[in-house]
C-alpha positions as a printed Julia matrix, in Angstrom:
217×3 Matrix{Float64}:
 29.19    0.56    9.84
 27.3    -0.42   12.76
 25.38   -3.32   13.08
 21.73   -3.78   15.16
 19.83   -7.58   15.29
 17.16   -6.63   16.71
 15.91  -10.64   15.97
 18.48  -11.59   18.93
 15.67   -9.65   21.09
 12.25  -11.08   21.91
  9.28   -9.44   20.3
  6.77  -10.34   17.89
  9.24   -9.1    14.83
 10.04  -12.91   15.28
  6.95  -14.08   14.79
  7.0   -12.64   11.44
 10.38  -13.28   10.53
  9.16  -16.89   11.64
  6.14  -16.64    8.89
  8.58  -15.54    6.44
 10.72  -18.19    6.59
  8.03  -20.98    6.56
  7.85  -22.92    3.47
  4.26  -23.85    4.11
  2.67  -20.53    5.16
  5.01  -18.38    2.81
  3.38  -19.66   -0.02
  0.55  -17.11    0.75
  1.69  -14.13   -0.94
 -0.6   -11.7     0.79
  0.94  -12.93    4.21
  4.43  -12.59    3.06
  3.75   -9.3     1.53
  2.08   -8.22    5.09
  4.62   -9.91    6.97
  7.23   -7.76    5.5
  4.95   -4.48    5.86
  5.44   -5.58    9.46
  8.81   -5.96    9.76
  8.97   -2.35    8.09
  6.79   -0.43   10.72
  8.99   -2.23   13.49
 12.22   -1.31   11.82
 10.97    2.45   11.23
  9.56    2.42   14.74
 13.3     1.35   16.13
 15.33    3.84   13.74
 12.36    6.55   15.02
 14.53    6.33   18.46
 18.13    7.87   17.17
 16.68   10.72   15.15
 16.79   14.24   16.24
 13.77   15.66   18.04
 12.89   19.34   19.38
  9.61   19.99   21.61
  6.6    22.13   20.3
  3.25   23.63   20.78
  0.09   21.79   20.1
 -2.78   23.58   20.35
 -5.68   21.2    21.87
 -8.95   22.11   22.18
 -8.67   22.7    25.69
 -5.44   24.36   25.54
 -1.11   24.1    24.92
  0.55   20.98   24.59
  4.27   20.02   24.54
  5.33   17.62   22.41
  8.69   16.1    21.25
  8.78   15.61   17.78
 11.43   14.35   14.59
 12.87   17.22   13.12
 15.62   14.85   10.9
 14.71   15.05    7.49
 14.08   12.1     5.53
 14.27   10.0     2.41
 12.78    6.74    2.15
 14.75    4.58   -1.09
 14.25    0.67   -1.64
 15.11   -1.86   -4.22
 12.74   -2.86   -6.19
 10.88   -5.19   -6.62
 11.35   -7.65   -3.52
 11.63   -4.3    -0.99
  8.67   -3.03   -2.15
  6.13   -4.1     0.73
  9.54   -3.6     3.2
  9.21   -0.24    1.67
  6.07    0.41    2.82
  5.56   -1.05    6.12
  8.84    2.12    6.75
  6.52    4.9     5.05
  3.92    4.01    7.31
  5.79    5.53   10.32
  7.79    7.93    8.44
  4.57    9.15    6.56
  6.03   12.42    6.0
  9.2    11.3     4.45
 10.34   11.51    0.51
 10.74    8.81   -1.68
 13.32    6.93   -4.04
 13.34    3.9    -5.73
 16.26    2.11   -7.47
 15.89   -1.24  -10.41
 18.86   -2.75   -9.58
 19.37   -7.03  -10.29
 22.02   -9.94  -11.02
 22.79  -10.09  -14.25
 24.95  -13.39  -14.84
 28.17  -13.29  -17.1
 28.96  -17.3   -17.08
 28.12  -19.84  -14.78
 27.55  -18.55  -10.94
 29.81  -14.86  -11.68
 27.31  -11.82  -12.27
 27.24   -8.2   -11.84
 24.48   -5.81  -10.46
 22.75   -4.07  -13.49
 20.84   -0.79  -12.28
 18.29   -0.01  -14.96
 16.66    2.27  -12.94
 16.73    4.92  -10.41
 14.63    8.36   -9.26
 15.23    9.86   -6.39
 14.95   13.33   -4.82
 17.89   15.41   -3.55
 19.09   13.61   -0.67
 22.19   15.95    0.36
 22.73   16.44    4.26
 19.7    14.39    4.81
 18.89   11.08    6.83
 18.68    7.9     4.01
 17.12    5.02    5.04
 17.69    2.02    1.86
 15.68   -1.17    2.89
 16.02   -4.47    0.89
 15.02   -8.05    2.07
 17.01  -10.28    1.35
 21.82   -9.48    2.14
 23.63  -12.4     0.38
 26.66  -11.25   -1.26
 25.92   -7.01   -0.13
 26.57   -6.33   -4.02
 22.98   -4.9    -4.97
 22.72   -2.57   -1.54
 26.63   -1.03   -2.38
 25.54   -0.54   -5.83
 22.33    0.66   -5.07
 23.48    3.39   -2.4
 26.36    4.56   -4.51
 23.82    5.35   -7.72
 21.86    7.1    -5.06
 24.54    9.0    -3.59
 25.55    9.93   -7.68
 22.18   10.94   -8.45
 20.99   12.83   -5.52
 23.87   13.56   -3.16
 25.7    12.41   -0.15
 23.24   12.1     2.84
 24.76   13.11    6.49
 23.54    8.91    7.81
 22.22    6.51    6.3
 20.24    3.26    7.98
 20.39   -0.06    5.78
 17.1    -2.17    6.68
 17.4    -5.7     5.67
 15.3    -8.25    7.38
 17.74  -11.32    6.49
 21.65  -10.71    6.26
 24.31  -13.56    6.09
 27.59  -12.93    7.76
 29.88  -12.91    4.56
 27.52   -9.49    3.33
 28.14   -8.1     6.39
 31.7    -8.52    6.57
 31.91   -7.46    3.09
 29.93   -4.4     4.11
 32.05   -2.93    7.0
 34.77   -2.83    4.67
 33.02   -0.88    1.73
 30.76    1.09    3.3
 31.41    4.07    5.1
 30.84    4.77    9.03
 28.26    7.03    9.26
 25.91    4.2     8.64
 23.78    1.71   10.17
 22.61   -1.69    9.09
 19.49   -3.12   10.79
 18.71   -6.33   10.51
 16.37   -9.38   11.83
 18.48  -12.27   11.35
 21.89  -12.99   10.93
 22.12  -16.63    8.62
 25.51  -18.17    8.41
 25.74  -19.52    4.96
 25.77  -18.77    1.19
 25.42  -21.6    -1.29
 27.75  -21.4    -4.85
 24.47  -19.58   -6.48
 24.97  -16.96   -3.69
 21.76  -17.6    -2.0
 21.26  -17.64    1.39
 21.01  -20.56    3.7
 18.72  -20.7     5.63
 17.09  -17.75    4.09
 13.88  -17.73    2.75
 13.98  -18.18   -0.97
 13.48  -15.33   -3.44
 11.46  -12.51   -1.87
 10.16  -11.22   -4.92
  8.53  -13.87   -6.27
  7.21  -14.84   -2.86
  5.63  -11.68   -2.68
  4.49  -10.73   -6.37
  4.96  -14.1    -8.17
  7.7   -15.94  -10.25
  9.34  -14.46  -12.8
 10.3   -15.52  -16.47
């Protein structure tokens, strides 16, 4: 699995990423929620660079143009419900792209152990395809395995698949390049260093989806 930060770059994803993080401003859902639209369109716009293109005809009022456009075909998946808005801010650029969407959550045995319960999951046939599976938040890396293996079940092995996740902490990713496989690439905005004994990320930014929908019972 390969690994792009695009946060260790200057640009305005920062900015957001910045927002996000802000205990003040985050408490705005509608910024959150377009804050991580954002990041989504920036993301899709980066991944647009290592697809496959082919030049065509476009006919123009005044005549033939050339243009190089994406051939790859796509499927957009997320998790629901934090990578909703993430989720969108991709199908903005790739407007043309299908759809999936998988209910997947911690569901705690005793004390801090849990397991990833998928209640849910619909997705087209994804078989020889590009897959790109976006999720906010990468703590432990549990829900995004779980996640693209139901997918991979359900509709079929893709030929690459890009993992968008704004914040990642170093033990997911470590536990990623071992479980994952290679033809796969995990983009991410920030890299945070710690996990605390709930599994939550430190720094972070707190729970995504209630930031950006509400708190939950």
């Amino acid at each position: 699995m390969k690994v792009i930060n695009l946060g260790e770059s200057n640009s305005v994803l920062n900015n957001y990423v910045a927002q996000m993080r802000d205990k003040t401003i985050q408490k705005d859902s509608l910024r959150f929620r377009t804050n991580m639209q954002r990041l989504g369109n920036v993301f899709g716009y980066e991944i647009s660079k290592v697809l496959e293109y082919s030049t065509k005809e476009v006919t123009t009022p005044l005549g033939i143009a050339q243009v190089s456009t994406c051939d790859t075909p796509l499927v957009l998946a997320t998790i629901m419900r934090a990578g909703l808005p993430l989720h969108q801010g991709l199908l903005d650029v790739f407007d043309g792209a299908e759809n999936a969407f998988v209910s997947a959550f911690r569901k705690y045995d005793r004390g801090n152990e849990f397991h990833i319960n998928v209640d849910y999951c619909t997705c087209p046939n994804i078989e020889g395809k590009t897959l790109i599976l976006s999720d906010t938040m990468l703590a432990t890396g549990s829900s995004l395995e779980v996640s693209f293996n139901r997918l991979r079940h359900d509709g079929g092995d893709p030929v690459y698949t890009h993992f968008v996740c704004p914040i990642a902490s170093v033990y997911a990713l470590e536990y990623l390049q071992k479980h994952l496989p290679v033809n796969t690439t995990l983009w991410t905005a920030a890299i945070d260093e710690e996990l605390t004994s709930h599994s939550y990320i430190v720094p972070g930014l707190g729970d995504a989806g209630d930031l950006a929908y509400g708190a939950k019972l």
